[in-house]
N, C-alpha and C positions, 0 to 999 in steps of 0.2 A: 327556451332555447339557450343552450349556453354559449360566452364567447369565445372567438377562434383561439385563444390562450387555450382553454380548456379543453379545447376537443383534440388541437393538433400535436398538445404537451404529454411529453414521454417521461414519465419516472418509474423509477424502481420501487418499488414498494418493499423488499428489505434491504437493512442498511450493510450487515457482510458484503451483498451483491455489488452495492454501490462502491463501498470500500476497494474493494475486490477492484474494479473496474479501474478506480481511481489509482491505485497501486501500479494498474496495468500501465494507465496514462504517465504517470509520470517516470516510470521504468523506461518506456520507448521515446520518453524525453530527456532521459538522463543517458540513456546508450545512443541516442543521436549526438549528444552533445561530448561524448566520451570516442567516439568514433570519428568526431571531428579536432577533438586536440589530439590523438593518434597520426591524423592525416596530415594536419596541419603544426604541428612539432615536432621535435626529435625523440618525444618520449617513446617507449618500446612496448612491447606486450608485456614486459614480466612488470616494469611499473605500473601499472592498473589496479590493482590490486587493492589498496587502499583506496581508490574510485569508485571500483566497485561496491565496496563495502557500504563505502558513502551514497551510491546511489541505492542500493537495497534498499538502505536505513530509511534515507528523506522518502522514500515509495512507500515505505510500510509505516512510517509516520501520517503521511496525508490519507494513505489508507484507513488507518485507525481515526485519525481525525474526521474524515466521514462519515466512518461509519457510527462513532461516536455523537456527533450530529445529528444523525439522523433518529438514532434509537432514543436519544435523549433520555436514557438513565444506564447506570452499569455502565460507563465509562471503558471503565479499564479493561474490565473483563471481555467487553465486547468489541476493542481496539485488541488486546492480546487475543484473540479467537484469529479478528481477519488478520494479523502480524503471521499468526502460526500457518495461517490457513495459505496465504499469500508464499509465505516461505515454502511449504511444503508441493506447491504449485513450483514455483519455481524451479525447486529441485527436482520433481517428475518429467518438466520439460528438459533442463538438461540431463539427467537418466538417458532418456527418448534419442535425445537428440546426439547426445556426446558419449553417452556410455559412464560419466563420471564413476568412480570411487568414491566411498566414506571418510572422510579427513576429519581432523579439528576443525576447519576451516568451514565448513558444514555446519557441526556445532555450535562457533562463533555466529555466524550467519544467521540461526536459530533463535541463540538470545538473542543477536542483535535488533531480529527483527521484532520477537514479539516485544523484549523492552518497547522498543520506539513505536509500537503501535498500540502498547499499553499508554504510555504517553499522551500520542494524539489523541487518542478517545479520551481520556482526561480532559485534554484543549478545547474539544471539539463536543463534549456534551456541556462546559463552561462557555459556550459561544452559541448556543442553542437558546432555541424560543424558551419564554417565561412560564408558558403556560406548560403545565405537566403533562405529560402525555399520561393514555394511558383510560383510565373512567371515563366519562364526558356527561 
């Protein structure tokens, strides 16, 4: 019989997914905390813009860093996957939702993001278990 740990514990079983997930969590924590110095300052809508950038970034960092974690090999390549993946998500929703246009600003966003989530998986497969994954 296994213990209640075991039976009632929900994970993901790949690491994009979780990445993915975790990108999502820290985006609706960084647009809550972005919609509160909005309401609660005199800052305007057109200065946001470098907040934004900054919240994309730190999202597609811990992104990558999970998912980096979780794969435990391939790092980068698999932090830049969910960076691009994550980015390209995001700009489908606003498409969807806002109708956007193509800018540099798009581009910027791109690199910025898979940079930073080439990164995290770098971090984040140097902060993973000893044991190799992988054979057994």
């Amino acid at each position: 019989m296994k213990p209640i740990e075991q039976v009632t514990g929900f994970r993901i079983a790949s690491p994009m997914v979780s990445g993915i997930l975790w990108s999502i969590i820290w985006l609706a924590a960084g647009t809550l905390l972005l919609s509160l110095l909005l309401y609660g300052t005199d800052m305007g809508e057109k200065d946001t813009t470098p907040w934004v950038f900054g919240i994309h970034g730190f999202a597609s960092l811990c992104g990558g860093f999970v998912s980096g974690r979780r794969a435990g090999r391939k790092g980068w390549s698999i932090g830049l996957a969910t960076g691009l993946l994550y980015a390209l998500l995001v700009l489908l929703t606003s498409f969807l939702a806002h109708d956007i246009g193509w800018s540099v600003r798009i581009l910027l966003m791109l690199g910025l993001t898979a940079v930073l989530g080439a990164l995290g998986g770098m971090l984040g497969v140097n902060t993973g278990s000893s044991k190799p994954k992988g054979r057994r």
